[in-house]
N, C-alpha and C positions, 0 to 999 in steps of 0.2 A: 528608832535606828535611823530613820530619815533626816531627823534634825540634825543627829549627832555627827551622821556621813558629812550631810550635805555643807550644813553650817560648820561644822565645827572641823571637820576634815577626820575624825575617826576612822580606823579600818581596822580593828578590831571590836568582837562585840562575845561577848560569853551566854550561852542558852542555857542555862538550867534546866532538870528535866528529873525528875525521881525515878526510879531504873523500876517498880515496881509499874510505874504506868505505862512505861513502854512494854511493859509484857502481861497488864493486868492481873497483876498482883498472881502470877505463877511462875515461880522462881524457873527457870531453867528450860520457859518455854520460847517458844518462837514472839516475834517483834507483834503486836496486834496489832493488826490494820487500821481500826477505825482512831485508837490512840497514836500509834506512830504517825499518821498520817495529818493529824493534828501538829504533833511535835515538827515535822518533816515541815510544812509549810511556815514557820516560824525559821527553820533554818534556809529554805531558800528563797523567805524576802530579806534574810541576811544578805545572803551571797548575793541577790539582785542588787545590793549595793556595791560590790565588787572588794568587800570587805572579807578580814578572814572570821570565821566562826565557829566557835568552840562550843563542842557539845562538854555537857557537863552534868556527871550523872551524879546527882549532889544528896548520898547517900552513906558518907560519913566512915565507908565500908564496910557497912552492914545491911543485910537484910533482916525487917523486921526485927533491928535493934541486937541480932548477933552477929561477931566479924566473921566477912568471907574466910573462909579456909584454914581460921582459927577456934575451931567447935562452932562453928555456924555451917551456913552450905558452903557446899564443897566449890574449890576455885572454877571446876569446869563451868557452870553457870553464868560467872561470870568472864570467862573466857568466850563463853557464846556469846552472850550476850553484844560483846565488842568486835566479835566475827561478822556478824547480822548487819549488824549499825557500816563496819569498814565495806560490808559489801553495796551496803545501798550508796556510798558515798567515795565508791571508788574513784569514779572520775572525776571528784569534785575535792582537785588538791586546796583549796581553801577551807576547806572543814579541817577541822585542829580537834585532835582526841584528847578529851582534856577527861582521865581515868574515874576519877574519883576526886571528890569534896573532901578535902578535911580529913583524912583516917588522925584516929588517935587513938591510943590504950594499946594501937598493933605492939606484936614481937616483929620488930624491923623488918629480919631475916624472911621469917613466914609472910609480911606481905609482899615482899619485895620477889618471892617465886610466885605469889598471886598477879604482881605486875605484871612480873613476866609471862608469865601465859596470858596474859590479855594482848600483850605488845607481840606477840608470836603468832595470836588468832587474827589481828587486824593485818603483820604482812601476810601471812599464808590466805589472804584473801583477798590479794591483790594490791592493797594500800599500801603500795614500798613508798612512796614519797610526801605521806601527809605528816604534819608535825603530831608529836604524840608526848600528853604531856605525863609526868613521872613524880605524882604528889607521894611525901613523906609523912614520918607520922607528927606526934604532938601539932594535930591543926595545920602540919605543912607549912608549921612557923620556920620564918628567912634566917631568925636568929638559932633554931634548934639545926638546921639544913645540914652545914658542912659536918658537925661530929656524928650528929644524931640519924643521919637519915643517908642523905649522899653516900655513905663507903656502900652501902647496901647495896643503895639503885643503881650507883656507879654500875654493878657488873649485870645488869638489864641490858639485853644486846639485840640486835633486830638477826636476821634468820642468817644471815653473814657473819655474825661477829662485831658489826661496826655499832655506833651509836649512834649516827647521824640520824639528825630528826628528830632523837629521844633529848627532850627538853625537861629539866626540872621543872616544878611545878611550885611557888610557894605565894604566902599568904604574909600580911602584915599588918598589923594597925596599930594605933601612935598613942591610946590611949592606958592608964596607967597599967592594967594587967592584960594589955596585949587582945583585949577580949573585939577589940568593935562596935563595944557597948555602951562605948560614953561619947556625950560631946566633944567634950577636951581631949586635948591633944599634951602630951608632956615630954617628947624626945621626938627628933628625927630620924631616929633608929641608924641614923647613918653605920656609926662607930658601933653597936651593940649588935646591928645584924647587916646591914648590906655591906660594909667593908671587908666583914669576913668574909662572908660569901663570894666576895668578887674575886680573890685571895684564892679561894679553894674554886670556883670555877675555871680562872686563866692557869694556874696550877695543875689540874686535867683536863684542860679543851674542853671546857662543856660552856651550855647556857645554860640559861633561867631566864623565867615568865615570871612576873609579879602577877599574878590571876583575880587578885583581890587585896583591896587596899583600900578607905576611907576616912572618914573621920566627921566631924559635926559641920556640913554644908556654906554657916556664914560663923566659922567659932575661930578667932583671929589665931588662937594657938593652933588650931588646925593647921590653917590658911599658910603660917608661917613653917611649921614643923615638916606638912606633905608637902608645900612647895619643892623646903631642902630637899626633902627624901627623891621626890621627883627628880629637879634638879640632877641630881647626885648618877640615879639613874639614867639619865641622858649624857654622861660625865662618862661612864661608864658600859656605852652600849656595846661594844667590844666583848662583853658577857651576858649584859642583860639584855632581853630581846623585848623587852617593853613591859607595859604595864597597865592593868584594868581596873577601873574604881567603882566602887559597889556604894550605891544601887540604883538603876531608874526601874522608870516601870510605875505601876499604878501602886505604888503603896501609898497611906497615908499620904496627904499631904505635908503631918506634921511629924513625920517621922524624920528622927534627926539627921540620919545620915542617907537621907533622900540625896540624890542629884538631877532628880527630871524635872526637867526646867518648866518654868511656870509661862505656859504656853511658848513664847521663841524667845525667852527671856533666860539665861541660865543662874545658877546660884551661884553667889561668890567664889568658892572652891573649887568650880568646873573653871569657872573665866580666869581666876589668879593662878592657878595650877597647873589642870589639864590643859587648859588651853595652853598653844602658841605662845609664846611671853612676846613676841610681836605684834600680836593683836590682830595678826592677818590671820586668814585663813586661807592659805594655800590647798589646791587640789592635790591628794597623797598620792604618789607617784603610783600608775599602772603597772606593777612590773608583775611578773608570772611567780606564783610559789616556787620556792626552792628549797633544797635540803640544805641543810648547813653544812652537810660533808667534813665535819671537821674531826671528827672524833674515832680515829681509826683502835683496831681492838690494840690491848696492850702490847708491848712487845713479846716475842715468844709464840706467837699465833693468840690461838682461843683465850679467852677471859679466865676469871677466876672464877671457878663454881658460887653458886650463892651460898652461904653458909657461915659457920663462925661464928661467935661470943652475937650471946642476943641484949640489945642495945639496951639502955637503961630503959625505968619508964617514963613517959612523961607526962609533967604537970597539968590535971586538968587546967582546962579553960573554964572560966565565968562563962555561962549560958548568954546567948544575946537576945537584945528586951524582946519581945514580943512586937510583932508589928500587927497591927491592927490594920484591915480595912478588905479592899477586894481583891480577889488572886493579882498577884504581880506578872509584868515581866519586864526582866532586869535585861539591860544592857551595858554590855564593855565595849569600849573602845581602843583602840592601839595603834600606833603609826611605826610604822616599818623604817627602818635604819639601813646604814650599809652591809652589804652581805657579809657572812663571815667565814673565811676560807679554812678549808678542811687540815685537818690533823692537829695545824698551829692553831694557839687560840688568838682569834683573830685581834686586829686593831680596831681598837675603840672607833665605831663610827657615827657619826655625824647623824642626828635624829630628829625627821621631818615633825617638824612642828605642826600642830592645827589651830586654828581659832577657838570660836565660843565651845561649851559643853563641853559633857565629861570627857573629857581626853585624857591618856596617859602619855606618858612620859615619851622622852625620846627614846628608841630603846633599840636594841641591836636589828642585827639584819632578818625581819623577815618582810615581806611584801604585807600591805595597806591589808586592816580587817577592823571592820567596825560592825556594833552590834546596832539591833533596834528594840526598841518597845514592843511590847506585844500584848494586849489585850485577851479577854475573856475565850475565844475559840482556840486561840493555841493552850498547851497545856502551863500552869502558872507553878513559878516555883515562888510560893511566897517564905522566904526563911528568916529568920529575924535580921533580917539585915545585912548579915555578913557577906555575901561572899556576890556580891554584881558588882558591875562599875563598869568602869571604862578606862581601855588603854591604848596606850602608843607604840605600835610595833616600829619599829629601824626598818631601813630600808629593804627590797622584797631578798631575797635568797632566790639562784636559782633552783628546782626540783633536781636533785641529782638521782639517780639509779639508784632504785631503793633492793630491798628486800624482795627475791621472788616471793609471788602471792600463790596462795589455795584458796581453796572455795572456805566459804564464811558460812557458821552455825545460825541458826533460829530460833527465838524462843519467843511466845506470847502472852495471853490472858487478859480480862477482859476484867474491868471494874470500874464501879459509877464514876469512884475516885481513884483517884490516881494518888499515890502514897510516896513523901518526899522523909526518909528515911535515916536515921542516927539515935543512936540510945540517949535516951532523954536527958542527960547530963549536956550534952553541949546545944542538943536542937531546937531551940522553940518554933517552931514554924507558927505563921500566920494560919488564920481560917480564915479559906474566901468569904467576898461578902456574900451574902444569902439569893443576892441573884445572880450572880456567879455564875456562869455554864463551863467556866474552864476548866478542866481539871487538874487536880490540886494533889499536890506532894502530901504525904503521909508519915508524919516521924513516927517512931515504933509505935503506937498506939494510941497515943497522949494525946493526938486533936494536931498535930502540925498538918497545915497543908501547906502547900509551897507551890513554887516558882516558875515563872517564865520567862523569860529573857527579853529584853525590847529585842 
């Protein structure tokens, strides 16, 4: 995360974290001290970079491989579990709730009252003004978003009615089935999914976070296809509030969609892309988190109940390769844009570029967050690849008057390993390497360990 801040101007960074190790593998228990405290110190030599940072509990919406709230356990669980988390990070409006990794196979409707009790437990515990992100299903694909997912989450409301702060959440990658799991690159996805999107975001006052994004490090159709898609996104920050590219951290060296640079040296696709297209590296403007304010409830008073025609389903995804080597930790990066004012959807603004290293995109208004690396004591989310990077948040947003808070739930438990979680269909997670002391994300059963964020 030092490189990516310092050098490259990052101020977004995403932490990975298997929701099973923050409670040692006891669904519905209080946070465990000796593991969260692990995870904890990973998130605040983030914020010692004065970056924002996205916890991310990168478990697909499943525990042990069944969905929350859908004949798996019950949502309260996971309503604690984000009560606990908002309390310890109450006054630390740079940490960004970033729900959940990835859901897919959900019934829309049933996650989207799972969300919501999570977004109700985090203000009722005080966090009215941290970003809170609102991933969708099919992979929290950009191109599935507006029909597939959005009408749902749309009516996810914080304890007022409003939506400020509640940020969509999606995912992307350039290669032929979407998966993240090739070199090559074969569209910009401009016109198939972010054009939509921006359509049905300015459309309802909303935003979106690009949370994860990649593609093959020095693979020229990459290089050319994520520039556009980048690009396009800084074109655009008036909706999109930036963007993260997955992955650094200690994977493989020769894993493809590596971006951690080879000692202060970055990879072609951090410097042609993420980076600045300047080639400077400007310091990301200090400004104070802020709410976005912009998304007042619909007219008529209160929202629309959640409910309604359950969404079609969607297409698995191709699993991603297997990453070989020692627990990871991945960092994102994202530079902050112009604030974006409330109810109207704001105007496109202007998106602080960085230099070298993973950087994202120019992207709407929130203030400077950047991730770091992180090694063996923090906990590692090694997952195949998918879902780190680095992105570019738009300039800061002021914090606006969020949601009165309540006191926040706890849950624990205590295991050697720490389990980074999704039915075996989409997760291959990495095993650390055998000296390894990090602990390691758990897919249902199957040998995934996972991830840690730089």
């Amino acid at each position: 995360m030092a490189h990516f801040s310092k050098q490259d101007g990052f101020n977004i960074f995403r932490l990975p974290v298997a929701w099973q190790f923050l409670v040692n593998n006891k669904f519905g228990a209080n946070l465990n001290p000796a593991n969260f405290a692990k995870y904890n110190d990973l998130v605040r030599a983030c914020l010692a970079t004065g970056a924002y940072c996205v916890i991310d509990i990168h478990n697909y919406a499943r525990w042990n491989g069944r969905i929350i709230g859908q004949g798996g356990p019950a949502n309260d669980g996971f309503t604690s579990l984000w009560s606990q988390l908002a309390k310890e990070y109450v006054k630390e409006t740079k940490v960004v709730m970033g729900l959940m990794n990835e859901p897919h196979n959900v019934d829309i409707e049933g996650w989207a009252r799972t969300v919501q009790g999570a977004v109700t437990g985090i203000r009722k515990a005080g966090a009215t003004r941290h970003y809170i992100l609102l991933p969708g299903n099919g992979y929290t694909n950009a191109g599935e978003f507006p029909t597939g997912s959005a009408p749902a989450l749309s009516r996810v409301t914080n304890l007022d009615g409003s939506t400020t702060n509640l940020v969509f959440d999606v995912h992307q990658y350039f290669d032929n089935d979407n998966s993240g799991t090739n070199s090559g690159c074969v569209s910009d996805k401009v016109q198939a999914a972010f054009a939509p999107l921006a359509d049905y975001l300015r459309k309802h006052h909303r935003l979106a976070l690009l949370s994860e994004t990649g593609g093959g490090n020095n693979d020229q159709s990459c290089i050319t296809n994520i520039c556009r898609a980048l690009s396009y996104l800084e074109d655009n920050s008036d909706v999109y509030l930036g963007y993260i590219g997955w992955s650094a951290g200690s994977f493989d060296k020769n894993y493809v969609l590596n971006l951690a640079p080879a000692g202060s040296t970055d990879v072609p696709l951090i410097t042609k892309c993420f980076v600045s297209k300047s080639g400077k590296s400007p310091n990301p403007p200090q400004l104070p988190p802020a709410p976005l304010d912009r998304s007042p409830a619909p007219p008529g008073g209160s929202p629309a109940p959640l409910g309604g025609p359950p969404a079609s389903a969607n297409p698995a995804r191709k699993p991603k390769a297997q990453i070989k080597g020692t627990p990871t930790t991945l960092v994102t990066a994202v530079k902050p844009s112009k604030a974006v004012k409330s109810s109207k959807a704001a105007k496109p603004a202007k998106a602080v570029k960085s230099s070298k290293a993973v950087k994202s995109f120019k992207a709407v208004k929130p203030s400077q967050a950047v991730k770091q690396p992180r090694a063996s004591p923090s906990p590692t989310l090694e997952e195949n690849g998918d879902d780190v990077g680095a992105v570019k948040l738009s300039p800061a947003v002021k914090p606006s008057p969020a949601v009165k808070p309540p006191p926040a739930v706890k849950q624990p438990r205590a295991s050697p390993s720490p389990t980074l979680e999704e039915n075996r269909d989409d997760f291959r997670a990495v095993k650390p390497s055998p000296a390894s002391s990090s602990p390691t994300l758990e897919e249902n059963g199957d040998g995934v360990r996972c991830e840690a964020k730089l």
